[in-house]
C-alpha positions in Angstrom: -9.4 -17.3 -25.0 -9.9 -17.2 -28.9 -9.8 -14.3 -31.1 -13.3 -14.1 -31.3 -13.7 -13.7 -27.4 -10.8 -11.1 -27.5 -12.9 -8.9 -30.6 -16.6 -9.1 -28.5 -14.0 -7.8 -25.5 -12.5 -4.9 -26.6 -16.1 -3.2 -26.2 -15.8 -3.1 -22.6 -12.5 -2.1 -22.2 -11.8 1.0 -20.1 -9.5 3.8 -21.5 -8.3 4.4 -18.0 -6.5 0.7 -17.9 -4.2 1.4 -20.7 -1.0 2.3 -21.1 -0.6 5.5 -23.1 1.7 4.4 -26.0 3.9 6.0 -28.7 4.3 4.1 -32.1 7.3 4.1 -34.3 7.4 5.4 -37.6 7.7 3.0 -40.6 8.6 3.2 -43.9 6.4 3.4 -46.4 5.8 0.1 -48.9 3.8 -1.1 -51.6 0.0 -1.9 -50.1 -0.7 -5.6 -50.2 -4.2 -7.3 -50.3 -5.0 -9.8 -48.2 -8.0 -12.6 -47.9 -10.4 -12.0 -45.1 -9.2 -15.5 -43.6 -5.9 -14.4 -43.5 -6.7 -10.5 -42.4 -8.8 -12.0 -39.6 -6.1 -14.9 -38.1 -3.4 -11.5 -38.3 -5.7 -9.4 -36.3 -6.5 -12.5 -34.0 -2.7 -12.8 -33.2 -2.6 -9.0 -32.7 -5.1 -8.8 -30.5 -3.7 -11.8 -28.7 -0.2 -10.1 -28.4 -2.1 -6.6 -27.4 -3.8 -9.0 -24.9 -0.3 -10.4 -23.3 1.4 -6.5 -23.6 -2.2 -5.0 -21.9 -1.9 -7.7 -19.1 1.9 -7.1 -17.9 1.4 -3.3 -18.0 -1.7 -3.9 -15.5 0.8 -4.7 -12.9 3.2 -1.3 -13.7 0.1 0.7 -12.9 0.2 0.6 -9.4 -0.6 3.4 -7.7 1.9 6.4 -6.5 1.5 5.1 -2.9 2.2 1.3 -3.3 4.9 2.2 -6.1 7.1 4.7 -4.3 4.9 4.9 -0.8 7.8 2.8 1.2 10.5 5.9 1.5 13.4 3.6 0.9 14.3 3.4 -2.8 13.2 -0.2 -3.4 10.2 -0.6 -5.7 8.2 -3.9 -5.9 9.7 -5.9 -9.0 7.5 -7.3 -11.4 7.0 -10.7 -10.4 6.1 -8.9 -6.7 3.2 -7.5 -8.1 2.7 -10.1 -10.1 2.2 -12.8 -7.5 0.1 -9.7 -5.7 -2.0 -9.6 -8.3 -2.6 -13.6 -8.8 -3.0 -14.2 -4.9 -5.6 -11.3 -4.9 -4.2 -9.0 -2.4 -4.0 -5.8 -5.0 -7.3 -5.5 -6.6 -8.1 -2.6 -8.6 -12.2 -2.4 -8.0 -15.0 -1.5 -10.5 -18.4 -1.5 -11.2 -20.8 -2.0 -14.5 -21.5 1.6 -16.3 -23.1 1.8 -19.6 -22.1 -1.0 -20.5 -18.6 -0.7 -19.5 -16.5 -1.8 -16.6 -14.9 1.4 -15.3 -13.5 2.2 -11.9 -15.7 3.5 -9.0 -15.7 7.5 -9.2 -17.1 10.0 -7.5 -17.5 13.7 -8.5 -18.9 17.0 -6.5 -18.0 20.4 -6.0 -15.5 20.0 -8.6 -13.5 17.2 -7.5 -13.3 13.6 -8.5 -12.5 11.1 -6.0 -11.7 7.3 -7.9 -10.5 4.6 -6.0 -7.7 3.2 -7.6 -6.3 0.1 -5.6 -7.0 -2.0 -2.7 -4.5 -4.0 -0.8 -6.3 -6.4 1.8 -5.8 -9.6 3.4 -7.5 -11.4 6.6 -5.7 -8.8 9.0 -5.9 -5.5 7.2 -5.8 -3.9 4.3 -5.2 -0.2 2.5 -7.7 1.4 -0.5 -6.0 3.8 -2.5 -7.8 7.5 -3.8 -6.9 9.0 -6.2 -8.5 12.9 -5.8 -8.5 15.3 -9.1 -9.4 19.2 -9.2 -8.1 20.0 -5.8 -5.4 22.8 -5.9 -3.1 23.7 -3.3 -0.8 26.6 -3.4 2.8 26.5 -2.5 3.5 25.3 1.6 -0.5 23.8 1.7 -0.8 20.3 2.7 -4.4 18.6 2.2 -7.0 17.0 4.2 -9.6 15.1 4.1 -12.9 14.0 6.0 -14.3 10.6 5.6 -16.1 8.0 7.3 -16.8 4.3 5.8 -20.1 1.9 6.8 -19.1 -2.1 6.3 -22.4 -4.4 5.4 -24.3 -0.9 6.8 -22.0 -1.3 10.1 -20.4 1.4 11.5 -16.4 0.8 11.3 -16.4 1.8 14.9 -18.6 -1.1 15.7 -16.7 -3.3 14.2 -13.8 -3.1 16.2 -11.5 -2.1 13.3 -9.3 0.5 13.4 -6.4 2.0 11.4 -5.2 5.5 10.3 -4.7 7.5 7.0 -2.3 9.5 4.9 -1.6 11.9 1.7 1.4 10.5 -0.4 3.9 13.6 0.0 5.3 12.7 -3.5 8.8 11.9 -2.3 11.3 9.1 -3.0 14.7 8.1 -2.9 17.0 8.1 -5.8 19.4 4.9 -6.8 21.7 6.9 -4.6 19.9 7.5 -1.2 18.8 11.5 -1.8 15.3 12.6 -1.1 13.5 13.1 -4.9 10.0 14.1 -6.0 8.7 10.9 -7.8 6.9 13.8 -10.6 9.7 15.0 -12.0 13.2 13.0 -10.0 14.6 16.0 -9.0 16.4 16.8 -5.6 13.8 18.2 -2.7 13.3 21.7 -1.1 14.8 21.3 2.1 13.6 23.9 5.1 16.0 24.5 8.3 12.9 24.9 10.1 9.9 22.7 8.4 12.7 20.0 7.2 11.5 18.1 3.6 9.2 20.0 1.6 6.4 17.3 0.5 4.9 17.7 -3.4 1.6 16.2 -3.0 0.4 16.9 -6.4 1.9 14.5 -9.2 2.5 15.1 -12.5 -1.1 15.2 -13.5 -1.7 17.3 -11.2 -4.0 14.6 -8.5 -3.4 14.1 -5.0 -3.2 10.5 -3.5 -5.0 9.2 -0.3 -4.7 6.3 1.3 -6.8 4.6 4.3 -5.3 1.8 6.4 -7.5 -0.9 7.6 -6.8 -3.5 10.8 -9.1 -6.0 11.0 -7.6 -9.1 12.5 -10.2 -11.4 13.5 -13.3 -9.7 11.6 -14.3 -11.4 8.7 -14.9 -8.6 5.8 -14.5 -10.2 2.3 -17.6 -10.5 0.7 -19.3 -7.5 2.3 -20.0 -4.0 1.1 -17.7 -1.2 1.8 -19.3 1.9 1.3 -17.2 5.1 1.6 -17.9 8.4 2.1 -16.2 11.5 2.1 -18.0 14.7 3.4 -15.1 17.1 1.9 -11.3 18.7 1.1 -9.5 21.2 2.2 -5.6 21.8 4.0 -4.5 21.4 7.0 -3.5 23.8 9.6 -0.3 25.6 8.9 0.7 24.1 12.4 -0.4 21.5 14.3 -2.3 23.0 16.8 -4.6 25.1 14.3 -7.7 23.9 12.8 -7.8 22.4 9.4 -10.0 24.2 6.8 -12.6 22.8 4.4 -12.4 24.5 0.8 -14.5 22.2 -0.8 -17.2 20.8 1.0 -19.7 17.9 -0.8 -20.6 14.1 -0.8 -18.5 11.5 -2.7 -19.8 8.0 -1.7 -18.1 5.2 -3.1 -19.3 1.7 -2.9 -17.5 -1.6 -3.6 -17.2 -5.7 -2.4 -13.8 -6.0 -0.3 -12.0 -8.7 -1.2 -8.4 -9.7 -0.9 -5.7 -12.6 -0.3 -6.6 -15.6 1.9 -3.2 -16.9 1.3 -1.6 -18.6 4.4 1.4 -16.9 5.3 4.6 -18.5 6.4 5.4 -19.8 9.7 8.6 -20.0 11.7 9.0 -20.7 15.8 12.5 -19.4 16.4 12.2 -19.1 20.0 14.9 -16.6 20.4 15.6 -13.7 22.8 15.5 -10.4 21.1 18.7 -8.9 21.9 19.4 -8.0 25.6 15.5 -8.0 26.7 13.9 -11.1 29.0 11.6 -11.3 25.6 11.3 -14.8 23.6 10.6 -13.9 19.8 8.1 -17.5 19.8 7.0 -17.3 16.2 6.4 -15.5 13.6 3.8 -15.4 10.3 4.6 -13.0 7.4 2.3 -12.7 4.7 2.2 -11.0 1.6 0.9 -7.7 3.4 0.4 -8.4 7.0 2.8 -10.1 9.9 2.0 -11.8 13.2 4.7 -11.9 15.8 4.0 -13.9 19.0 6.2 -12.8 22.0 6.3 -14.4 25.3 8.6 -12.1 28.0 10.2 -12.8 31.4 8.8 -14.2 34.3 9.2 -11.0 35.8 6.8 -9.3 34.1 2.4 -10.0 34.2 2.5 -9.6 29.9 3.1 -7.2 27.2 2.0 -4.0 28.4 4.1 -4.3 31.6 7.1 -5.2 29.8 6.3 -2.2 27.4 6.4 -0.2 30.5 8.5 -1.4 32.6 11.3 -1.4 29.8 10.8 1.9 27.5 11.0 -0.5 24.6 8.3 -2.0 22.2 9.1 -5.0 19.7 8.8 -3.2 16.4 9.7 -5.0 13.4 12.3 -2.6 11.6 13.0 -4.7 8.4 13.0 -8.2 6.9 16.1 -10.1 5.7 16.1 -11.4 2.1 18.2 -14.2 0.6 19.8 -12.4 -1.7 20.9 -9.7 1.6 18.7 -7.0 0.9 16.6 -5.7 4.0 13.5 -4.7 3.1 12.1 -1.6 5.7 8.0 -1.8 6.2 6.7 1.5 6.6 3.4 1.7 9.1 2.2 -1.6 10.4 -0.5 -0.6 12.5 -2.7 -3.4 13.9 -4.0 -5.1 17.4 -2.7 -7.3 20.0 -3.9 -9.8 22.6 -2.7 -11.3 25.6 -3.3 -15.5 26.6 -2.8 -15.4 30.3 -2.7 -19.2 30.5 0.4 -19.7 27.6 1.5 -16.0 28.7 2.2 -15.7 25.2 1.5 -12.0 23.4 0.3 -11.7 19.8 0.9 -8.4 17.8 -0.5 -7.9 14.3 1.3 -5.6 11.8 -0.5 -4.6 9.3 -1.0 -2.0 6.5 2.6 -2.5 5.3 2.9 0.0 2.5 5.6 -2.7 1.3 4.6 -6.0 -0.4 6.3 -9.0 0.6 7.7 -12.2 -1.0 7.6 -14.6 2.3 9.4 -17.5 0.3 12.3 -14.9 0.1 12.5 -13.7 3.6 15.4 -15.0 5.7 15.3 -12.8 8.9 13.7 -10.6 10.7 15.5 -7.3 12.7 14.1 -5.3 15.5 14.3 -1.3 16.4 16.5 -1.1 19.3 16.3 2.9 19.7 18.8 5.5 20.1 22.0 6.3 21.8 24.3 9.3 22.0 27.9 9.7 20.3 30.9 11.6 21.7 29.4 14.6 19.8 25.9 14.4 22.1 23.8 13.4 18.7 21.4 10.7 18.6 22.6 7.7 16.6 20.7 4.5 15.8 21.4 1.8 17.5 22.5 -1.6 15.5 19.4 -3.5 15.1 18.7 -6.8 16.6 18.4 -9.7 14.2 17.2 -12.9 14.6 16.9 -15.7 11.7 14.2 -16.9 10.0 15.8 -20.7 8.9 
């Protein structure tokens, strides 16, 4: 790109993708005259170095939810998001306005709903709201209702499911305690409601998130259009109804895309722990991972192992080479059963972790609960099985 390219671009940038800034002072000096040829190679190399500095902070602005959303303390590194960013799987979408690119909003009723990140690959995926000028007084918790059309399809009719969340605006510190990610500092805690969530950041917005599991439905390329119908809180318990303050129409439209990276393969063919189960292989992706289980003689596939056992094959975290153990938090997604192999295939999607697959090393698996001398319920070591 020359300079001249990077001058007719500044038009069209959008205030929204970048980084506030705070400039030193200098001292003052003698002003200096300079030739336009000179003055315009300078600003050339500025621009080129604003360029490089504008390009790396695209990949700090991550949304709330992918930044902090996995509970445990570990944030995705730079080169993480980087390689997210190159592969395709985080996308930040927007459309032409006025001449500008800017990201898809929606306002009514006093709130603005912008959607401020996708995550997607061929199994699932996760779109990102960001919702402005909804207020919530202390103990409230939000809600939403929504409903989403794919190439004018119903999502229903597409055989894709998945689920959705508010971020509740809490993280871990370097040392393990519960923090609000606005301000760092140590949670409420209630003996009878447990961790007090802080929805609203520091700006005062409210993140939403929607999971997507598609496996098997081709979606990039095709039109999402979203839709939601209005805000409010939820019930103060579970059983009570959820109440609609602000009621309205926010559609917002965009092209899915994502990663079609392959993931990485591995056929261990190892028992998981004590269970008649056979770990066959497994593919782990950048966002999405495919186990493929094959249990005992003894029982006619997954769902009567699953019941005959009390135990489900959950992926509980992912073994690094450098010994960290990564934790995914969700992974919903489907399953299928090949009567003839009698080998069961469960997808886990909607990781609200981002994955390095070239690092991973191992894989462990929940194995439940058990009870100590003092009658409490401990976790049970989990099982592990290499990855080599």
């Amino acid at each position: 790109m020359t300079g001249k390219d990077l001058l007719k671009g500044i038009q069209n940038l959008d205030g929204e993708f970048i980084e506030e800034a705070e400039f030193g002072v200098f001292p003052k000096s003698k002003p200096q005259s300079f030739g336009k040829k000179k003055f315009l190679l300078l600003l050339a190399a500025v621009l080129v170095l604003l360029a490089t500095l504008t390009a790396a902070t695209v990949y700090t602005r991550w949304s709330a939810t992918m930044q902090y959303g996995n509970y445990g303390g570990a944030q995705p590194s730079e080169q993480l998001k980087r390689q997210a960013d190159q592969s395709g799987l985080v996308v930040v979408p927007t459309e032409e306005k006025d001449g500008e690119q800017k990201t898809i909003s929606a306002t009514d009723n006093g709130i603005t709903v912008t959607l401020i990140q996708t995550v997607m690959d061929e199994n699932g995926g996760k779109a990102v709201f960001r919702i402005q000028g909804l207020k919530l007084e202390e103990g409230q918790a939000p809600w939403a209702w929504y409903d989403y059309l794919i190439d004018g399809e119903d999502w229903t009719q597409l055989h894709i499911s998945g689920g959705s969340q508010f971020f509740n605006g809490i993280v871990m510190d370097d040392a393990g305690n519960p923090v609000y990610a606005k301000n760092g500092k140590p949670i409420a805690d209630s003996p009878e409601k447990g961790w007090i969530p802080e929805y609203q950041l520091a700006d005062g917005s409210i993140e939403f998130s929607v999971d997507f599991s598609w496996t098997g439905v081709d979606v990039f390329g095709k039109e999402m259009v979203f839709t939601f119908t209005g805000f409010g809180i939820q019930g103060e318990k579970f059983e009570d109804e959820d109440i609609m303050t602000h009621p309205g129409a926010w559609e917002l439209r965009w092209t899915l895309e994502g990663s079609t990276q392959a993931p990485r393969k591995w056929t261990p063919n190892a028992k998981i722990g004590d269970w008649d189960l056979t770990l066959v292989e497994a593919e782990i992706g950048q966002y999405s991972t495919k186990m493929t289980y094959r249990p005992g003689e003894q029982y006619q596939d997954m769902n009567d192992f699953t019941e005959k056992t009390g135990w489900y094959p959950t992926p509980a975290s992912f073994r690094l080479k450098d010994g960290t153990d990564v934790k995914p938090q969700g992974g919903s997604g489907g399953g299928s059963w090949d009567p003839d192999t009698r080998l069961g295939t469960e997808v886990y999607s909607c990781w609200t972790n981002v994955l390095d697959p070239d690092q991973i090393v191992g894989v462990s698996f929940y194995s439940g609960y058990e009870l100590n001398d003092q009658g409490y319920r401990v976790k049970k070591p989990y099982y592990y099985i290499p990855l080599e």
